[in-house]
C-alpha positions, 0 to 999 in steps of 0.5 A: 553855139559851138555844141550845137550839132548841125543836122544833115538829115532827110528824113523829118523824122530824125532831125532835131527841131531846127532842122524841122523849123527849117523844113517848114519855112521851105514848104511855106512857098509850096503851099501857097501855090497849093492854096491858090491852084486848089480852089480853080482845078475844084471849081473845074473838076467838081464845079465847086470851089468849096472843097479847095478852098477847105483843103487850103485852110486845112493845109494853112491850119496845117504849117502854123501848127508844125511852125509853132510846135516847132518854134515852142520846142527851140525855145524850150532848149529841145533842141540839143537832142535828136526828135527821135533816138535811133533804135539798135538794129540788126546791125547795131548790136545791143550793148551793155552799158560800161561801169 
């Protein structure tokens, strides 16, 4: 544990798998509410329930695929390297690599 990095990001595209996994168990709650609120604004908007209740299977199909994905790549060990490396930027010049 102590090489473990702790990940301080924001943006989901550049945090490791824990920091992902995380962030999906923090959306667990939001969509709930969004599968319980869905189907009665459908119902009063369109007359219908349907098209909220597939919007909340879609959004359910949708968190335990990133819950899975994600729990696979910490197994995996994956998690030791960032999702996604940084590309070198106009600020970040491209330096050769030292022998």
């Amino acid at each position: 544990m102590a090489g473990r990095k702790k990940d301080k990001s924001l943006i989901y595209w550049s945090m490791n798998y824990r920091g992902k996994q995380r962030r999906t168990w923090v959306m667990l709650p939001i969509c709930i509410i969004l599968c319980i609120v869905a189907p009665f604004y459908t119902a009063n908007e369109y007359g219908s329930v349907v098209p909220g209740i597939v919007f909340g299977l879609i959004l359910i199909a949708t968190w335990v695929g990133q819950y899975l994905y994600n729990r696979r790549k910490i197994e995996e060990g994956a998690d030791d390297e960032p999702a996604q490396q940084p590309q070198p930027g106009p600020q970040q010049p491209l330096q050769p690599p030292r022998a």
